[in-house]
ChimeraX commands (.cxc) that place a marker at each C-alpha (Angstrom):
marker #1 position -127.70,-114.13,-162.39 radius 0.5
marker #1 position -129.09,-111.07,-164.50 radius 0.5
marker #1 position -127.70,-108.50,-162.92 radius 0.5
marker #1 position -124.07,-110.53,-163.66 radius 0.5
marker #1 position -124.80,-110.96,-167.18 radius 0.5
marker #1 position -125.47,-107.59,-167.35 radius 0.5
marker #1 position -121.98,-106.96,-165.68 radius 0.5
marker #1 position -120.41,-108.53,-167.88 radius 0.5
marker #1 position -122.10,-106.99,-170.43 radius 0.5
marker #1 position -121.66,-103.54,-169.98 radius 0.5
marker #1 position -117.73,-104.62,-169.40 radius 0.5
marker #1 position -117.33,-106.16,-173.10 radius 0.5
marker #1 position -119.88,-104.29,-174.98 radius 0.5
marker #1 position -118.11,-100.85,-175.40 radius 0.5
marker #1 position -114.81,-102.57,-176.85 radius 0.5
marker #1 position -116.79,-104.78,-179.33 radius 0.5
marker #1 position -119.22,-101.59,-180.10 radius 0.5
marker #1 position -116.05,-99.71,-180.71 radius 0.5
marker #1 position -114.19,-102.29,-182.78 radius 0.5
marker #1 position -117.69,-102.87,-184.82 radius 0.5
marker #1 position -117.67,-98.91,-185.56 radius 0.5
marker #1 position -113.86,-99.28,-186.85 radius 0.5
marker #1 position -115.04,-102.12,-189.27 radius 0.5
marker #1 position -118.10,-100.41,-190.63 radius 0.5
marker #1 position -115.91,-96.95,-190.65 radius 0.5
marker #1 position -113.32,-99.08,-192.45 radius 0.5
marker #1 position -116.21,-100.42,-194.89 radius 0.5
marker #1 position -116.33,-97.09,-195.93 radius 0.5
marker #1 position -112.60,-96.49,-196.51 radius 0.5
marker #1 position -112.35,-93.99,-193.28 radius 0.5
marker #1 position -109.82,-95.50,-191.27 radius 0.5
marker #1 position -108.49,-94.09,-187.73 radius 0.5
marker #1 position -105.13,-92.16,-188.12 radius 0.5
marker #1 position -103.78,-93.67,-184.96 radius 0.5
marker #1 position -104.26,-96.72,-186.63 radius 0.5
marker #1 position -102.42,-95.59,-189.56 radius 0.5
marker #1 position -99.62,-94.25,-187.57 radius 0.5
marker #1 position -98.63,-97.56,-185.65 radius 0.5
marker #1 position -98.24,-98.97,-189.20 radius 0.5
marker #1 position -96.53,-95.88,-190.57 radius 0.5
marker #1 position -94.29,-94.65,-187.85 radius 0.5
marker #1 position -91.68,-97.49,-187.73 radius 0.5
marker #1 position -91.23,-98.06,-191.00 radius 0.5
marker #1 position -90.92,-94.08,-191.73 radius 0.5
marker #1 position -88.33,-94.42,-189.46 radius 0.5
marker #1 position -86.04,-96.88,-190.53 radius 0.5
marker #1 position -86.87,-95.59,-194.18 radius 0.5
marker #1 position -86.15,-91.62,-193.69 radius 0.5
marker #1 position -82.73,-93.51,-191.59 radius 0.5
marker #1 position -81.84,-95.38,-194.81 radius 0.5
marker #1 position -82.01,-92.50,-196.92 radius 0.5
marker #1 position -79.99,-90.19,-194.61 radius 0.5
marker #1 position -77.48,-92.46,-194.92 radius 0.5
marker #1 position -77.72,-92.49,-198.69 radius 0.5
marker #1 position -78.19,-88.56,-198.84 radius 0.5
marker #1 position -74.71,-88.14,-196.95 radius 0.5
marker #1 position -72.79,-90.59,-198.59 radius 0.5
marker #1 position -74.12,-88.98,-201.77 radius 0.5
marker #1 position -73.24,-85.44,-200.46 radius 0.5
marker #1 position -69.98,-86.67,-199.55 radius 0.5
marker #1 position -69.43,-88.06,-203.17 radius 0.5
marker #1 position -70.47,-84.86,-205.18 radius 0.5
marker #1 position -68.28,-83.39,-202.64 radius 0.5
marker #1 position -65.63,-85.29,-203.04 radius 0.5
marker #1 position -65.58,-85.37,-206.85 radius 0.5
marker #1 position -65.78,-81.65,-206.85 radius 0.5
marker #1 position -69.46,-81.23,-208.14 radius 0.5
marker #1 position -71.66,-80.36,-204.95 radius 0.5
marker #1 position -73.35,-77.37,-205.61 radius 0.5
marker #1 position -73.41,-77.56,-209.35 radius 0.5
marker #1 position -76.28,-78.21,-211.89 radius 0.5
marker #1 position -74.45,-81.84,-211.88 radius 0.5
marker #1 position -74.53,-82.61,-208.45 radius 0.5
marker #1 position -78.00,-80.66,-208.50 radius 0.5
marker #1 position -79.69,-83.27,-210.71 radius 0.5
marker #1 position -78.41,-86.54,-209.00 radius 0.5
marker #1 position -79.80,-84.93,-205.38 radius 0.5
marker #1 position -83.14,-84.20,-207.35 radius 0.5
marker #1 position -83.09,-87.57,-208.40 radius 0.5
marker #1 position -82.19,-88.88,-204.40 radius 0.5
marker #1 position -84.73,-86.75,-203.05 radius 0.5
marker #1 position -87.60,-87.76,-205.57 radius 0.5
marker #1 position -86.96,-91.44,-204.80 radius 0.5
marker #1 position -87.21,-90.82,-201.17 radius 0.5
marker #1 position -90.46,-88.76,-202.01 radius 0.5
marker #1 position -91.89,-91.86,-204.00 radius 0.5
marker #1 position -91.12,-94.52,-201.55 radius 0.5
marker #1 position -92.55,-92.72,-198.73 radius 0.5
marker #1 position -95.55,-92.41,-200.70 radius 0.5
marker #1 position -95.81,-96.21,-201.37 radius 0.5
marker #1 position -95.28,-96.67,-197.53 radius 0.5
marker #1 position -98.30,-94.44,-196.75 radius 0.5
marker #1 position -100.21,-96.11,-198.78 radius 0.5
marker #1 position -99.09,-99.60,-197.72 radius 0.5
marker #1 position -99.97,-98.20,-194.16 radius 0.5
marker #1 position -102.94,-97.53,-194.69 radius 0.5
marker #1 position -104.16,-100.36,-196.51 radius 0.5
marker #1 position -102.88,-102.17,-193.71 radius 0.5
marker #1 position -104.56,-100.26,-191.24 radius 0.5
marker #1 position -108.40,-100.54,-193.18 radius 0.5
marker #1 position -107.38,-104.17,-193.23 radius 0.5
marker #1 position -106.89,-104.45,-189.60 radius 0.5
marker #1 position -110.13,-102.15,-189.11 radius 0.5
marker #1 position -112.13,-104.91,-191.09 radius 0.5
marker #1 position -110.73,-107.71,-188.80 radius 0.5
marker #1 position -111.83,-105.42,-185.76 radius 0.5
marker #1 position -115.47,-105.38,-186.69 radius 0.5
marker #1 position -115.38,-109.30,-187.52 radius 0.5
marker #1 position -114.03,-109.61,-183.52 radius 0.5
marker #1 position -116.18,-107.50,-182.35 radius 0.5
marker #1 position -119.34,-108.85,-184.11 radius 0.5
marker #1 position -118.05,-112.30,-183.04 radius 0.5
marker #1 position -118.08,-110.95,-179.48 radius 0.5
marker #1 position -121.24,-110.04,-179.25 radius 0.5
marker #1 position -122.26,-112.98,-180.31 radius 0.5
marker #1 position -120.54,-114.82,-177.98 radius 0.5
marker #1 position -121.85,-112.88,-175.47 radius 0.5
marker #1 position -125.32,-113.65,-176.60 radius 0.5
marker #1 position -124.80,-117.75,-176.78 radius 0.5
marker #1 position -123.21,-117.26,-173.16 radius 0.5
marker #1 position -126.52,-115.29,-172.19 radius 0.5
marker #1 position -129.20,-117.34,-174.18 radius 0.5
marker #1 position -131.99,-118.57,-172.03 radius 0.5
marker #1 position -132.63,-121.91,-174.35 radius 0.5
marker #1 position -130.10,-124.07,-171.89 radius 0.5
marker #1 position -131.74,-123.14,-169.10 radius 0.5
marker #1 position -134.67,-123.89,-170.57 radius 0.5
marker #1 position -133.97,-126.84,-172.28 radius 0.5
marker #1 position -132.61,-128.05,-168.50 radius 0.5
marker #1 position -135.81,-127.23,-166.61 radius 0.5
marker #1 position -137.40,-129.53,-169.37 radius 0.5
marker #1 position -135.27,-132.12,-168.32 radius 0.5
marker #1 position -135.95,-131.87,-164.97 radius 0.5
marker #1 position -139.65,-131.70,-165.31 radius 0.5
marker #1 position -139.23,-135.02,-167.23 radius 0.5
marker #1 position -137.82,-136.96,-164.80 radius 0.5
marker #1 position -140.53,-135.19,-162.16 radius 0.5
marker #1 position -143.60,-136.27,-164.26 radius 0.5
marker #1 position -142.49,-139.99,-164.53 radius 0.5
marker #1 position -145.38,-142.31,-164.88 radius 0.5
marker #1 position -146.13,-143.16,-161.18 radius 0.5
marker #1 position -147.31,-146.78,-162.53 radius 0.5
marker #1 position -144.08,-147.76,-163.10 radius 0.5
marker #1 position -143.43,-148.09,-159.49 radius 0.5
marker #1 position -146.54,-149.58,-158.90 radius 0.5
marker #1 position -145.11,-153.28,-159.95 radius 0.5
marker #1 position -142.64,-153.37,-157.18 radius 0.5
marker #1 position -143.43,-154.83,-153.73 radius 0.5
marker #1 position -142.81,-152.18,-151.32 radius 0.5
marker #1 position -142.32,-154.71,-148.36 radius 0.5
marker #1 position -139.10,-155.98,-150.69 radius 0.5
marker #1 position -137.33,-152.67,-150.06 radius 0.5
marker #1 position -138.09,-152.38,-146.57 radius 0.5
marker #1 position -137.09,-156.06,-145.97 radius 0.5
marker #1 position -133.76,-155.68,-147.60 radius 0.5
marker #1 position -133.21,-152.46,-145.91 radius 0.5
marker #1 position -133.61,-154.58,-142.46 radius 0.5
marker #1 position -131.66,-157.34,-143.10 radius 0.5
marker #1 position -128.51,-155.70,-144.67 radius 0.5
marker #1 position -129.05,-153.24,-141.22 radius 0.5
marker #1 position -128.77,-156.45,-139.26 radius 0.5
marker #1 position -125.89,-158.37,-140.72 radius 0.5
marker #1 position -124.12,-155.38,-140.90 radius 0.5
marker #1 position -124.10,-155.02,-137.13 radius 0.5
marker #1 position -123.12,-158.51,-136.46 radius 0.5
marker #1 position -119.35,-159.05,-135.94 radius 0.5
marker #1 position -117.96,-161.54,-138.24 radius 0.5
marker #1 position -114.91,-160.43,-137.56 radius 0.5
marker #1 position -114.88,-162.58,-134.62 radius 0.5
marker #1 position -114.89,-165.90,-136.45 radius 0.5
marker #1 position -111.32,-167.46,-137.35 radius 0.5
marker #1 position -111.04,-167.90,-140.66 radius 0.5
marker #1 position -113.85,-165.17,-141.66 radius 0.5
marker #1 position -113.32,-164.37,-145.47 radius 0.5
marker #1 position -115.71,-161.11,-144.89 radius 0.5
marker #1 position -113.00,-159.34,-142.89 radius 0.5
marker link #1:1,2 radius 0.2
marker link #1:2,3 radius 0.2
marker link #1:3,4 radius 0.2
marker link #1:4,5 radius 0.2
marker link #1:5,6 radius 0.2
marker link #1:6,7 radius 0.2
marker link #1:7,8 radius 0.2
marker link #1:8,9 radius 0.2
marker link #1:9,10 radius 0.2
marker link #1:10,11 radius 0.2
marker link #1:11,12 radius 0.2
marker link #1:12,13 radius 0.2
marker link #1:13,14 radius 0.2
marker link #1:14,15 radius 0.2
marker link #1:15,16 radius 0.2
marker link #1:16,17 radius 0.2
marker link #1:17,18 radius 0.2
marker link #1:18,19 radius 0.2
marker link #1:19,20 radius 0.2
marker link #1:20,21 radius 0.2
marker link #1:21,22 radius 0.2
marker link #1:22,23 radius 0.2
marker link #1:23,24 radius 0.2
marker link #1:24,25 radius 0.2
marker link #1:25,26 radius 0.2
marker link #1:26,27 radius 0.2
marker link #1:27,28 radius 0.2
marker link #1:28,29 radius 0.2
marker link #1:29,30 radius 0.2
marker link #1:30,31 radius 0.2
marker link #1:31,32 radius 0.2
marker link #1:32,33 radius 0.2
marker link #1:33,34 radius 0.2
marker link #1:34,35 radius 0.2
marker link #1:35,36 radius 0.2
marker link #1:36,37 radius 0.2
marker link #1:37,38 radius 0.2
marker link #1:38,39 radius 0.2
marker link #1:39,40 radius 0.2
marker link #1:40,41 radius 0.2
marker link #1:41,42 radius 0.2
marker link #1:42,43 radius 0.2
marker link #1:43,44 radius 0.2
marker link #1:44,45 radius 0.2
marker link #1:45,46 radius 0.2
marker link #1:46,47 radius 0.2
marker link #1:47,48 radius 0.2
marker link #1:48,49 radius 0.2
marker link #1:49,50 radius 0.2
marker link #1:50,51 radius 0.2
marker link #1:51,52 radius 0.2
marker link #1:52,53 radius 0.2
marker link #1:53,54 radius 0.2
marker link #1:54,55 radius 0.2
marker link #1:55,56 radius 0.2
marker link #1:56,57 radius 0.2
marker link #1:57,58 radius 0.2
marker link #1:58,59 radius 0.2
marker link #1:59,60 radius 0.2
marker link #1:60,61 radius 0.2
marker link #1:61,62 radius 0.2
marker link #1:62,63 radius 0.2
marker link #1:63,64 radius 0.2
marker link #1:64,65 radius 0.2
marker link #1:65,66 radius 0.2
marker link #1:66,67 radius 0.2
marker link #1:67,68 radius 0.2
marker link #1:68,69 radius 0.2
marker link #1:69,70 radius 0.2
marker link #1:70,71 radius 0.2
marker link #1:71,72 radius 0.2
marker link #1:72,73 radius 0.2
marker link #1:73,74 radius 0.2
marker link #1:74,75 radius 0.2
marker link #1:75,76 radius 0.2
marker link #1:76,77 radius 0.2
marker link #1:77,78 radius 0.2
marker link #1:78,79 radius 0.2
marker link #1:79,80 radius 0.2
marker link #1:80,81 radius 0.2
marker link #1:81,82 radius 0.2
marker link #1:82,83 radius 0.2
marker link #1:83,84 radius 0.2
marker link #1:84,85 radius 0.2
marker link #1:85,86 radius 0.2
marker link #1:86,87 radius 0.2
marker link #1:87,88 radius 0.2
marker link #1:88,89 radius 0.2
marker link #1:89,90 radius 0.2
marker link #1:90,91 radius 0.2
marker link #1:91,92 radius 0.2
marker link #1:92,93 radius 0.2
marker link #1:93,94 radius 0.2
marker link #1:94,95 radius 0.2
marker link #1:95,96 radius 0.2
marker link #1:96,97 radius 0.2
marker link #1:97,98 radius 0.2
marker link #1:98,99 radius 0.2
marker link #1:99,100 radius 0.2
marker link #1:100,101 radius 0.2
marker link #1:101,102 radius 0.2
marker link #1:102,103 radius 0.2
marker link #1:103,104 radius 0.2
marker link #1:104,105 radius 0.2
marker link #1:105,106 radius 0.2
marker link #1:106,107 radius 0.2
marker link #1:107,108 radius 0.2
marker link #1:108,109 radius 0.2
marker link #1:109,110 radius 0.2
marker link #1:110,111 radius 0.2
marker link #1:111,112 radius 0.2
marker link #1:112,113 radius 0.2
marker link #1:113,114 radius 0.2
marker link #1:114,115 radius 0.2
marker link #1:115,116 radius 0.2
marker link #1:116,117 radius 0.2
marker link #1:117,118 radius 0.2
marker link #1:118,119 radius 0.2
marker link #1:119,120 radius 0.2
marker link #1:120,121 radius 0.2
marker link #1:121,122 radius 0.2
marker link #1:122,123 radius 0.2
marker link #1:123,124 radius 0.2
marker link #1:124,125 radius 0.2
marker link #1:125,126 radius 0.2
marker link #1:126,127 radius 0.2
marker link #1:127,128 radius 0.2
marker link #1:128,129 radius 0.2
marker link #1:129,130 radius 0.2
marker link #1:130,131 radius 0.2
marker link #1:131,132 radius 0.2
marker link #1:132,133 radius 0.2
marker link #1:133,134 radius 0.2
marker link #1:134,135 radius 0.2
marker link #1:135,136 radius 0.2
marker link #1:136,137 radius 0.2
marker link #1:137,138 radius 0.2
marker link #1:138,139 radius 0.2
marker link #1:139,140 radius 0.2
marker link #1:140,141 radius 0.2
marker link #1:141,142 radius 0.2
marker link #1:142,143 radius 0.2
marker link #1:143,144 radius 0.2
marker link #1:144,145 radius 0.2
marker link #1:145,146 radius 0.2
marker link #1:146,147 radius 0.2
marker link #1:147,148 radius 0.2
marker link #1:148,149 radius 0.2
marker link #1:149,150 radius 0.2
marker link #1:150,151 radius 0.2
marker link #1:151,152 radius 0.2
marker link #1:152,153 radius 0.2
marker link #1:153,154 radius 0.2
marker link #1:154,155 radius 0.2
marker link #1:155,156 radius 0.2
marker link #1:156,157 radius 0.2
marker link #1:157,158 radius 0.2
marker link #1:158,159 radius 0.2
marker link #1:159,160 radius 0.2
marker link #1:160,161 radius 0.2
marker link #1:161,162 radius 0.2
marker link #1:162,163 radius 0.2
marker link #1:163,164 radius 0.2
marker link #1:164,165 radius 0.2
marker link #1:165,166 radius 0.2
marker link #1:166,167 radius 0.2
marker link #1:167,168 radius 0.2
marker link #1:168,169 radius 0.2
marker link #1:169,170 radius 0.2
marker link #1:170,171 radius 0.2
marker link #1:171,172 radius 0.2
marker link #1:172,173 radius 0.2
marker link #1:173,174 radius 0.2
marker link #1:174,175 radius 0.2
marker link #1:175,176 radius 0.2
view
């Protein structure tokens, strides 16, 4: 049985070490920039897709109204560009306050893990179950003491010998 607990052990114990090192890392403010990335990545995405959109449509515009490539159509692209600048900003920073959020929830689960593990692996039950057992194997012998042991025996004999009679054979027999 130890050498399956230990098994087990030394199957969980590296992903709840792990996840405990990303909460205390995350304690710290250090976060994992793979973890960042899964937050940042999509939604850098869609957001730098948005504002390609916008900057074409805006190109088109200037373009269109004959201003692309003046000091006019110079200061609304500044303006474009600086939004897309700031926004991208506010979604790293969402990302990675996500990500040190998750990272503290890691190290909870993993702590929570381990101690699973350990209430799985604690040696009280079994020990609390030999007690029982040794109970019920150190019962006072006196108690038996008051019974007539010829009353078992007898009983024993006499259910053995109606039981091989056949009442079966008598009409009417209500122990069929």
């Amino acid at each position: 049985m130890l050498a399956q607990q230990q098994q087990m052990y030394g199957q969980i114990s590296p992903f709840a070490i792990a996840a405990i090192q990303a909460g205390n890392d995350a304690l710290g403010g250090k976060v994992n920039q793979g973890l960042v990335n899964a937050y940042l990545q999509p939604a850098r995405s869609a957001l730098t897709s948005g504002y390609d959109q916008g900057r074409q449509n805006l190109l088109e515009s200037l373009g269109a109204q004959g201003v692309y490539g003046s000091g006019i159509g110079a200061g609304a692209q500044g303006a474009f560009e600086q939004s897309q600048a700031r926004d991208i900003g506010n979604l790293t920073q969402s990302a990675n306050s996500q990500a040190l959020q998750t990272a503290l929830g890691m190290g909870f689960q993993g702590a929570s893990l381990l101690a699973g593990q350990q209430q799985i692996f604690n040696p009280a039950a079994y020990g609390n179950l030999a007690n029982q057992y040794a109970q019920s194997a150190i019962q006072d012998p006196r108690q038996y003491a008051r019974a007539n042991p010829l009353g078992g025996i007898l009983g024993g004999l006499a259910s053995a010998g109606l039981g091989s009679l056949n009442f079966g054979a008598i009409p009417g027999n209500v122990f069929k």
